[in-house]
N, C-alpha and C positions, 0 to 999 in steps of 0.2 A: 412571326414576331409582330407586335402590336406594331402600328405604323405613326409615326410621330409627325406631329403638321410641322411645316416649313416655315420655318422664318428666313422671308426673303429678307435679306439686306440692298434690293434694289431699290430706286429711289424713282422709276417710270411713272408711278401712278399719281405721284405729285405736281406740284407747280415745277415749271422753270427753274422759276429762281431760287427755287431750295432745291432742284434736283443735285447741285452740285457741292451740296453741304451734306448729302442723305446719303451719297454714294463712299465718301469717306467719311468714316464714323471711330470714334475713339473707341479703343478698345477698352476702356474701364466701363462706359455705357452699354456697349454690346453684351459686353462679358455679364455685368451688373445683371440685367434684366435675360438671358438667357439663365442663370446661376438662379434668380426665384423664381421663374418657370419653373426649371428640377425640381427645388424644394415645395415652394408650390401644389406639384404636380403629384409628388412624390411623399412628403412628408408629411402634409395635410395643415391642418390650421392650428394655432398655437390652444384652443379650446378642449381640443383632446377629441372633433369630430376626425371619422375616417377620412383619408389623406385621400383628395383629385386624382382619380386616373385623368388620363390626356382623354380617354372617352367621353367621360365626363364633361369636361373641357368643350368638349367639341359638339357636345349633345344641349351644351347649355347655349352655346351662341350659334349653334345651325351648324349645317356642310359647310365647306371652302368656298364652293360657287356660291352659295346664296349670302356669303360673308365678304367678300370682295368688294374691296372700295367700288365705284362708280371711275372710271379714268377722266372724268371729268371736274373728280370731287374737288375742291380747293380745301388746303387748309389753312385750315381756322388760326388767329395769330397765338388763342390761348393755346392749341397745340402744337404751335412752335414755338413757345417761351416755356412751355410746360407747365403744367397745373399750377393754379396758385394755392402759395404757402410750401410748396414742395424746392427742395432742394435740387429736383433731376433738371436739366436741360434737355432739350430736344434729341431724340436717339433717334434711331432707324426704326419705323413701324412695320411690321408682318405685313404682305401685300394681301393673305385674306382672313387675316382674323384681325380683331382689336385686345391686344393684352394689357391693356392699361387697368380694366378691373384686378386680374390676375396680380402686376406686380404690385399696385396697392396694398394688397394685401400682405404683399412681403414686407411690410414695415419693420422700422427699427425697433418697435418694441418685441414683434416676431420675432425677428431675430433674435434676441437679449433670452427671451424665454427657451429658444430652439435650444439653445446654447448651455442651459441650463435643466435643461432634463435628463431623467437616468440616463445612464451607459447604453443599457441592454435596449432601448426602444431607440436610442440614435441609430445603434450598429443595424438594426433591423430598418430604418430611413435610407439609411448609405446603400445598403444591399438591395431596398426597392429601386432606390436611383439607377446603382450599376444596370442589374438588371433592362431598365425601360433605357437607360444608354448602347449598351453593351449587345453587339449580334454575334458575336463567335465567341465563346471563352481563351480559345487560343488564339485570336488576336495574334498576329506575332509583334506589331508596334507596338501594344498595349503591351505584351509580355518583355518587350524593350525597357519599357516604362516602367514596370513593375519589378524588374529585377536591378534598373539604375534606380532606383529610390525607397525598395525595401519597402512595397506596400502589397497586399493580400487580403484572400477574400473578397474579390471581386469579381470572378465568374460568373459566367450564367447558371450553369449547373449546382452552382452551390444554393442547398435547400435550405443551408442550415441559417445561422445568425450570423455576422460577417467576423463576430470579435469569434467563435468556436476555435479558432486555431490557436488564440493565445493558450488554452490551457495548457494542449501540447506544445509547448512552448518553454512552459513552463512548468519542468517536474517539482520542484518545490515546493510550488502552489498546490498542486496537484496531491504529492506525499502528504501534507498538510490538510487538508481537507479530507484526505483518505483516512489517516491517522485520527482525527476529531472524530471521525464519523464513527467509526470502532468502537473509541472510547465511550461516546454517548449511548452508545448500544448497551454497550456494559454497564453503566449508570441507570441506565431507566431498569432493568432488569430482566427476570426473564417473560413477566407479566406485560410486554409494552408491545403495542399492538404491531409491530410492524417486523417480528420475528416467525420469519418462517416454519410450519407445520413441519416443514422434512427437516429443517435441524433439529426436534425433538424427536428423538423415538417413541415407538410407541412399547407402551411398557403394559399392556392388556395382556399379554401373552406372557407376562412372567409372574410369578406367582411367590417362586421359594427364595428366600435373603438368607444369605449365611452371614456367619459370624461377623465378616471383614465389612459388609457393607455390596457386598455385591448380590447385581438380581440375576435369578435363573430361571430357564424355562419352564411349562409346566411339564412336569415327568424328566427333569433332568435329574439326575441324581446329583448333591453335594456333598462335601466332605463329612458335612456334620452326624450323616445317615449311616455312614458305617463303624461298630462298635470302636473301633480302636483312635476312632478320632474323638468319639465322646469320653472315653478313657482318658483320654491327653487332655481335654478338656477342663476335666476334675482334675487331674492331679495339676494342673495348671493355677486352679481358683488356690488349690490348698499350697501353692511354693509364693502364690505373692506376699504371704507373712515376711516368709526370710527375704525377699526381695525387699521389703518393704527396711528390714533391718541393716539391711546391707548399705541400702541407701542412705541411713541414718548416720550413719560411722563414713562413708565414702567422702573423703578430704578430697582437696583438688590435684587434679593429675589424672594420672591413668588408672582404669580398674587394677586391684588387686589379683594374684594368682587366683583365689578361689570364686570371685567374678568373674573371671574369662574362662572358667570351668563350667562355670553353671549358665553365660551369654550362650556356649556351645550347647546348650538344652534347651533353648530357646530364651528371650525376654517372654515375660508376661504380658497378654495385648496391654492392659491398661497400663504399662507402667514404660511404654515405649514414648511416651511423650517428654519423661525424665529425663530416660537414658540412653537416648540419639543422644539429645543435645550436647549431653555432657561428655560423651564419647567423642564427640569430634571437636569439642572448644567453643561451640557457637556460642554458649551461654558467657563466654570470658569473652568472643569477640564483640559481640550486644551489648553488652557492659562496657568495654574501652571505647568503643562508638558511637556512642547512645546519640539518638538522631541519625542518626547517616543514612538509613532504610526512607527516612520520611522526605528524607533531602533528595535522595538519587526518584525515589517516585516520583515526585514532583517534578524532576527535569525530566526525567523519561516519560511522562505522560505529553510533553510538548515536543518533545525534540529525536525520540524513540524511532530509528530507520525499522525496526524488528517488528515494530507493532502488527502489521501484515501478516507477516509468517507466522508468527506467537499464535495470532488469532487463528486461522488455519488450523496449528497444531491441536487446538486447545479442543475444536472440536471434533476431533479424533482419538482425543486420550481421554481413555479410561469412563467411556458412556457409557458402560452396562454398570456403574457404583455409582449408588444413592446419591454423592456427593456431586458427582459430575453429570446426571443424565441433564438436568435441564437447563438449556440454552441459557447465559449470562445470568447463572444462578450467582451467589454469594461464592461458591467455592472456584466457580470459573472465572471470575471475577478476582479473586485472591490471585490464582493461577498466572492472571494477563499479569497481574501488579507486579509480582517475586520475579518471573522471566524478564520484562521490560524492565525491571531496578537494576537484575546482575545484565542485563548487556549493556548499561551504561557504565557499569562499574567494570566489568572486565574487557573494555574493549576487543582486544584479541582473537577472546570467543566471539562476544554479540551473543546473537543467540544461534543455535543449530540444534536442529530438528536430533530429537532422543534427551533431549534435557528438559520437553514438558513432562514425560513419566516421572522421572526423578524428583521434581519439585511438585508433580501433581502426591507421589507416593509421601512424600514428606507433610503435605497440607494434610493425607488422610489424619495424622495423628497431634498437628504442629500449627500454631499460626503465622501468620505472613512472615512477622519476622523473624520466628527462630527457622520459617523452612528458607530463607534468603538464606541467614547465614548459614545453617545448614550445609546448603547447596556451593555455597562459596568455600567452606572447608572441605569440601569432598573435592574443590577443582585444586585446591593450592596443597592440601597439609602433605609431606613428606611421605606419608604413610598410602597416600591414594593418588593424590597426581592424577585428576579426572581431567585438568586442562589439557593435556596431552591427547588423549583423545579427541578433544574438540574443536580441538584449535587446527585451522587450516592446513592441509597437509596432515592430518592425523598422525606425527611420527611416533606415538608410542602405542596406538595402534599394526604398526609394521614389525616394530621391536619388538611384541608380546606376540606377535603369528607367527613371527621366526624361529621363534625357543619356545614356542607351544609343536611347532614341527621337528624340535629336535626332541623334546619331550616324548613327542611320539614314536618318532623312530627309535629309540630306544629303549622305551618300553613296552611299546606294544607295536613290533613293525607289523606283524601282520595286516593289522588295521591301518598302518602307513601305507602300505603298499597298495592294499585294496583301493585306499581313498586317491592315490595317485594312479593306479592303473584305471579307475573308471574317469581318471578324469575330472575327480570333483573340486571344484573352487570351496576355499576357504570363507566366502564370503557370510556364514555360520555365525562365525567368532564374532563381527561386527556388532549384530544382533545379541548378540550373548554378553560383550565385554559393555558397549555401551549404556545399559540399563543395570547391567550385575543381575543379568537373567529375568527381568524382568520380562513377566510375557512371552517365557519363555519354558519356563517349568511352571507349575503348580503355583497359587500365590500362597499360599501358608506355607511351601517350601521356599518359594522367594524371599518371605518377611525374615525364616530360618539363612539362610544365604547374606543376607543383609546386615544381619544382627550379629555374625563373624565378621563379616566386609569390613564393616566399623571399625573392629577393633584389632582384625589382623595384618586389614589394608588389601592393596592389590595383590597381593599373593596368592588370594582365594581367586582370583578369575580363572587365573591359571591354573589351579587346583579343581576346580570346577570341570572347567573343559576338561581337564584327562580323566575328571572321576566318571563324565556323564560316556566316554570311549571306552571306560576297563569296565562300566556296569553295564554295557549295552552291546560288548563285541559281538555278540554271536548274532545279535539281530543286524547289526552295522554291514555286516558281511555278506548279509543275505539280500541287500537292497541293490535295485540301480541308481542312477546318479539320481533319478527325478523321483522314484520314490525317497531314496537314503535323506534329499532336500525336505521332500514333505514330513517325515518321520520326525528329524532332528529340528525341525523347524516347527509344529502346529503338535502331532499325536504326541509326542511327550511334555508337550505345554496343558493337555488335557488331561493325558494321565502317566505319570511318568513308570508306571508300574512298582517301585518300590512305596516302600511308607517314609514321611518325614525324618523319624528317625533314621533308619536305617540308612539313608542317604549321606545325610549327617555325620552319621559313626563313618561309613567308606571314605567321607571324604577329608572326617579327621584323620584316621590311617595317610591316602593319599598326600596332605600337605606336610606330614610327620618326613614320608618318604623323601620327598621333594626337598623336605630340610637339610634333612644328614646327606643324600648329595648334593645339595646347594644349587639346587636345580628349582626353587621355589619362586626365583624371580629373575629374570631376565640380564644378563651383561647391561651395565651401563650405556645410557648414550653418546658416541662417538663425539667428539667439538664438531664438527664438519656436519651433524645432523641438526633439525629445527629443536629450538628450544621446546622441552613438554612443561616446564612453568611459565609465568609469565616474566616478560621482559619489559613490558610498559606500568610507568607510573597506573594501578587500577585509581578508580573516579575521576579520571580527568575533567569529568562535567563540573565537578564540585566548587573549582576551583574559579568558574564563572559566576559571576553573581546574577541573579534570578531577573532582576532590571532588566538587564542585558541581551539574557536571552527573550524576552520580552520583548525587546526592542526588536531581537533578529525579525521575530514572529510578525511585529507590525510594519517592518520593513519588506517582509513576503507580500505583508495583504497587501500592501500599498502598491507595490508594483505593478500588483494584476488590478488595482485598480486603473493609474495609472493605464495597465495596458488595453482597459476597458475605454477609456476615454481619448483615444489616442487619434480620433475623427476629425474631432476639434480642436485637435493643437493644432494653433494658426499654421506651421511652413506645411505641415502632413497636411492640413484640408487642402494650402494652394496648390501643392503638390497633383493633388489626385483627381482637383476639380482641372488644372491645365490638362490633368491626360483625358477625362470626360469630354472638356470642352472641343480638344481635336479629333476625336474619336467621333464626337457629336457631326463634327462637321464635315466630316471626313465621309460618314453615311450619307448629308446632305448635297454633296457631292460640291462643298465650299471650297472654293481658292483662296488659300492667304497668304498673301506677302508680306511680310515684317522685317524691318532692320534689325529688331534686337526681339526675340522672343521673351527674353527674360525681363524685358523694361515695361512696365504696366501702363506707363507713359506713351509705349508707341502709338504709333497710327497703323490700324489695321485696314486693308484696303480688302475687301470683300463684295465678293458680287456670286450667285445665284445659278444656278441651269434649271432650267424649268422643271420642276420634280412634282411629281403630283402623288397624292395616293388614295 
């Protein structure tokens, strides 16, 4: 450890007749001029040049021995009345240095300015201090000290800055700055230099775009390549006339009979931007709310706990399509905004991971705010009840595995028994019910899937799953648990082996069946189970006015300012310079007697053991 000169408080090398004025010494004098040593020494000069080491110090005025009074020296009367024009009185002098240049320098207007500089260069002052004070970090008086007065970041070993601990301190702050920083990412775009190379794929290796927007590799085969999807194709172009008539005549309410005939033949890609909306209400919710989408964004871009996870999810849904590959494009962008508005507005939910496919799936065809509401009728309307899923505890997740296994056993035990003799979790359904199969079968079979979902409701999940058991028995039967996992999970996401239609027609049959014995949806939930709508006022954010939260916001930053500047609050600085000052002296090997520690007014009676170094 660097070795620190001695300030003798003996009064030997004087006169007589002051030696018995030099050996008691008031402790505001002593304290005073040890206290701008530190700073001094330690924090440097108010100029902005680098701060005095004690080496320095000691290189400027010679050794100790060649600095040592003369014991013969008398002193001078001006240096016992003290400088003139100066307010100090006579103190105790070093026996071999002279620090009168030194405390000069600590002037009142030093000080004023000390006092007045950033946060972040004080805390890094305090922390030189400790350090050139401080020989053991665990101390145990000093850790006395520091646990009766709640002060930190004064170790030796701390490399860091001394204020570092407040952030942890402080998650608010912390959330808060984490949260802005997201956001601005998103803002600047995906062009802004400081987004990383591996969050963009690289898309050199893909070559072939199908229809939907999605890119494929080179020599993959896509849908569009084999004749009977170009077939469906056309005849697709040539049914948007009547779709188009349908629409014209289409009053509000629910589709008629002869539209949920022809939705079961698919929507027309173009003409899904219409006919979501109006399938689920969005377009009558947007209209009796008008504004609400603009209002709940603006609090959720300030105040949003999700914004974190959102981000995360965002870059993992749906990279291999046009619209999502690049990093804080415009549509992932959209993406953050629709997730972070519904988890201010549905509290309950928030947000949880499997609700960016859904609002991502909704953006391919929809803007910001008809895929919010969108997304918001699919959690609430009567006919879907998707809060139930996502809402903690999944309880209508548990109710739809229970009577998807009675389903089974009773239609198809074989494949019951098999699935429970190898032992396989259900954990399948999760994946399957949460998206409504997304990324999980085929997407031009999923968009078919979806475009029933709307208008039949949750019926289809569970018609799904028994369709995808009676079209796949023989191969089901033939798997172990870890193949039957991989099969039902990834190889019929890629090719499900039937055609769109045909799936389709099976799984209208199947929901027919499931009708006439009343087996199409689940027994109700018991009172004693979690609620699958919601039970809290949705927007409660709304209900604050903007000021406000405003205010919370500059009441964060203030704190951690605040907690940045907290060196210089007068009782914390006396506080930590009393524990430096005995710590200091305590190495010097000083004796103190005091009637009252805490009276600034005492008399300190201090004397010295010859310490050299």
């Amino acid at each position: 450890m660097m070795k620190v000169p001695v300030i003798s408080l003996d009064a030997t090398d004087t006169d007589d007749e002051d030696s018995e004025t030099k050996t008691t010494c008031k402790r505001n004098g002593s304290v005073r001029k040890v206290r701008e040593i530190q700073m001094d020494c330690a924090i440097g000069d108010p100029s902005g040049s680098p701060g005095t080491t004690l080496n320095t110090v000691i290189s400027r005025f010679g050794r100790s021995q060649s600095l040592r009074r003369p014991p013969t020296a008398k002193t001078t009367k001006k240096e016992e009345n003290g400088t003139p024009g100066s307010s100090r009185g006579a103190s105790p002098t070093p026996s071999f240095i002279d620090i009168s240049p030194i405390i000069r320098t600590a002037s009142l207007r030093v000080k004023n300015q000390l006092a007045q500089r950033l946060s972040e260069p004080l805390k890094k002052a305090e922390h030189r201090i400790s350090k050139l004070l401080m020989t053991e970090p665990d101390d145990e008086e000093f850790q006395h000290y520091s646990l009766v007065h709640g002060l930190k970041g004064c170790n030796n070993n701390d490399s860091e800055d001394a204020g570092s601990s407040s952030d942890e301190d402080d998650p608010e702050y912390l959330e808060l700055l984490e949260r802005d920083s997201i956001i601005n990412r998103y803002e600047k775009g995906p062009d802004a230099a400081d987004v990383d190379a591996w969050e963009n794929p690289d898309f050199e290796v893909y070559t072939n775009l199908d229809r939907f927007g999605f890119v494929h590799k080179k020599g993959e085969k896509t849908d569009e390549r084999t004749d009977l999807q170009k077939r469906r194709i056309i005849k697709e172009l040539s049914r948007e006339k009547k779709w188009l008539k349908m629409i014209e005549i289409w009053k509000s309410g629910g589709p008629s009979k002869k539209m949920e005939d022809r939705i079961w033949k698919g929507i027309p890609e173009k003409l899904r931007i219409v006919i979501w909306p109006r399938l689920l209400g969005a377009e009558r919710m947007k209209h009796e709310r008008r504004d609400m989408y603009a209002e709940l964004l603006l609090r959720a871009r300030l105040v949003s706990k999700d914004i974190k996870q959102i981000d995360l999810d965002i870059n993992r849904t749906y990279r291999d399509h046009l619209a999502f590959r690049k990093r804080y494009d415009v549509k992932q962008k959209s993406l953050l905004n629709v997730l972070a508005a519904y988890s201010m507005y549905n509290t309950e939910v928030g947000y949880c991971q499997g609700m960016s496919q859904i609002a991502a799936l909704f953006l391919m065809y929809l803007d910001e705010e008809d895929a919010f509401w969108c997304l918001h009728q699919l959690m609430v309307s009567p006919k879907h009840t998707m809060h139930g899923f996502f809402v903690p505890g999944f309880p209508k997740l548990q109710r739809f595995e229970e009577h998807f296994k009675k389903i089974l056993k009773k239609y198809k035990p074989r494949v019951f028994k098999y699935l429970e003799k190898q032992d396989i979790p259900y954990i399948y359904l999760t994946k399957w019910w949460f998206g409504c199969f997304l990324d999980r079968v085929p997407f031009s079979l999923a968009l078919r899937l979806w475009d029933v979902f709307l208008v039949e409701g949750d019926s289809i999940l569970l018609a799904m799953a028994y369709n995808i058991m009676k079209m796949h028995e023989k191969s089901i039967r033939k798997h172990s648990m870890e193949s039957f996992m991989e099969f039902i999970q990834n190889e019929i996401a890629q090719d499900f082996g039937y055609s769109d239609d045909e799936v389709m027609y099976s799984l209208r049959e199947t929901l027919s069946k499931l009708k006439s014995d009343r087996q199409h949806v689940p027994p109700p939930p018991r009172p004693e189970d979690l609620s699958e709508v919601p039970t809290k006022a949705l927007g409660p954010i709304l209900q604050k006015p903007m000021a406000s939260i405003r205010e919370e916001i500059h009441e964060i930053q203030s704190r951690r300012s605040r907690a940045n500047c907290r060196f210089f609050n007068r009782h914390v600085y006396e506080e930590k310079y009393k524990i430096y000052l005995k710590i200091y002296q305590k190495q010097l090997g000083v004796v103190t007697t005091s009637s009252d520690s805490s009276d600034d007014d005492s008399r300190t009676t201090c004397s010295t053991s010859s310490s050299s170094f």
